[in-house]
C-alpha positions as CSV (number, residue, x, y, z in Angstrom):
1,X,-14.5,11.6,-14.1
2,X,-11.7,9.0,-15.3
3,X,-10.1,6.0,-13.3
4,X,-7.3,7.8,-13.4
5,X,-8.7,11.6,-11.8
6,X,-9.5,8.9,-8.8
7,X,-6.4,7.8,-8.2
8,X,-3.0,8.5,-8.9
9,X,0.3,6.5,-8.3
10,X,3.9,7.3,-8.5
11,X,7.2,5.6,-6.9
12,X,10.0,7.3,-5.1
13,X,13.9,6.3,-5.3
14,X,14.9,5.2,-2.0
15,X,17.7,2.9,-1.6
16,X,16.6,1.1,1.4
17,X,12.7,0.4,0.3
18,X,10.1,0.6,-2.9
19,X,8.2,3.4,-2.4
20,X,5.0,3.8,-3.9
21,X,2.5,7.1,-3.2
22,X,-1.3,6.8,-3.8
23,X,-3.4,10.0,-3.9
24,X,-7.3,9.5,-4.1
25,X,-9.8,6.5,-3.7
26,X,-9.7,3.1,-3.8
27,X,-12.8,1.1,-4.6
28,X,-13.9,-1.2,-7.2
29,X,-13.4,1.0,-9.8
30,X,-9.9,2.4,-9.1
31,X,-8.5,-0.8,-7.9
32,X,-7.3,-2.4,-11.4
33,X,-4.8,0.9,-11.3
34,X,-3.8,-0.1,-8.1
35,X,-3.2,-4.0,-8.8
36,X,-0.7,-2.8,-11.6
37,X,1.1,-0.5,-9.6
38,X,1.8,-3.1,-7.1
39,X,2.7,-5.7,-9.7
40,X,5.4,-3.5,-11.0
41,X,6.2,-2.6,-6.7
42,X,7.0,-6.2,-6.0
43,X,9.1,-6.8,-9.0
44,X,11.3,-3.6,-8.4
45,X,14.5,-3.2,-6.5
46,X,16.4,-5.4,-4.5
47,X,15.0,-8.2,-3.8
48,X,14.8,-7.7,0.2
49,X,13.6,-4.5,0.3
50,X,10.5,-3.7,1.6
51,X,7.7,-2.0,-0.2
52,X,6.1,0.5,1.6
53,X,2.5,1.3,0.0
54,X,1.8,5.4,1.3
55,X,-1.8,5.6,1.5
56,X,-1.4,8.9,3.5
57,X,-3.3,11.0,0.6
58,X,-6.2,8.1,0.2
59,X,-9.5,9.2,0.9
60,X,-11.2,6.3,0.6
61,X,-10.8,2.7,1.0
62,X,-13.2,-0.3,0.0
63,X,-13.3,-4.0,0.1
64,X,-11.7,-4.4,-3.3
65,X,-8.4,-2.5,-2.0
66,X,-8.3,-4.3,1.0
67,X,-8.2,-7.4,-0.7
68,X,-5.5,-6.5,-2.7
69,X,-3.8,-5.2,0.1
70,X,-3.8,-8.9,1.9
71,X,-2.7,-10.0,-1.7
72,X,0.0,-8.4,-1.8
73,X,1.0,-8.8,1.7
74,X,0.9,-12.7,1.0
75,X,2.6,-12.0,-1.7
76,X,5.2,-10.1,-0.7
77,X,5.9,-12.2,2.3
78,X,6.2,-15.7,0.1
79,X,8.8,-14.0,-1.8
80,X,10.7,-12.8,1.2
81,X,10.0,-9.1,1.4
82,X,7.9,-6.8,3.3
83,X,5.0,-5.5,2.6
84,X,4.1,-1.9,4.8
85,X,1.2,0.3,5.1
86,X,1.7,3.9,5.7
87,X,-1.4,6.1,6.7
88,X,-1.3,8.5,9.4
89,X,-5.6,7.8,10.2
90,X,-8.4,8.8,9.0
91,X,-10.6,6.9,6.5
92,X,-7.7,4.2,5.4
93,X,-6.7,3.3,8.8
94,X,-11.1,3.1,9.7
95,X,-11.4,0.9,7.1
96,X,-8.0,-1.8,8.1
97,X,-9.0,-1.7,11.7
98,X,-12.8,-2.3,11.0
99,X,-12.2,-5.3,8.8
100,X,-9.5,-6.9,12.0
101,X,-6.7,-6.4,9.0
102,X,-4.4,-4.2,11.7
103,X,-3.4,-7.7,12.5
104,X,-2.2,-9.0,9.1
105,X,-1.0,-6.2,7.8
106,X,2.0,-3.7,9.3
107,X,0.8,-0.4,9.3
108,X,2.6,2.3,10.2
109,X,2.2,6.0,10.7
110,X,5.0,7.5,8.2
111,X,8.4,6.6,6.3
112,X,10.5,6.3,9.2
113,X,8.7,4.8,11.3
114,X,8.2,1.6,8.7
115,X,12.1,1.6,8.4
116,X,13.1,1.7,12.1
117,X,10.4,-0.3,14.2
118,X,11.9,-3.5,12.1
């Protein structure tokens, strides 16, 4: 199985935020095709608006995506935008509140809820 069966990325148009869907696992393996989708996240749309990363559909979530998940958080912040979790539970939301991450990152439980609670 390919890096790219793992895990799959796509963005949606939304005027008000960079959307970007993941669907499958994130690990040492997968997370290369993750660090390029949210190089091209943080360099698209206006300026301001938030990206919010949908990890929803993600199985699995290791160390190596939670690092790049405080990257780009540090990142996103030094350059004036917001970065915002979405994952409704599960195995993503195990593995952020395990590593204390649920209080550096904003996590949310869906679209709307990352757009109005700010």
């Amino acid at each position: 199985m390919s890096t790219s069966d793992l895990l799959t990325a796509e963005f949606a148009d939304r005027d008000d935020a960079v959307l970007l869907h993941v669907r499958g696992e994130i690990d040492m393996g997968t997370a290369p095709a993750l660090r390029e989708h949210l190089e091209a996240a943080v360099t698209r749309g206006p300026a301001a608006a938030p990206v919010l990363l949908d990890l929803t559909k993600v199985g699995f979530l290791a160390s190596a995506g939670l690092a790049l998940l405080v990257e780009y958080h540090t990142r996103c912040r030094d350059s004036g935008r917001a970065l915002r979790v979405l994952t409704d539970g599960g195995a993503v939301l195990r593995a952020i509140q395990v590593s204390s991450l649920d209080n550096v990152l904003e996590v949310h439980p869906s679209i709307e809820a990352a757009l109005t609670e700010h």
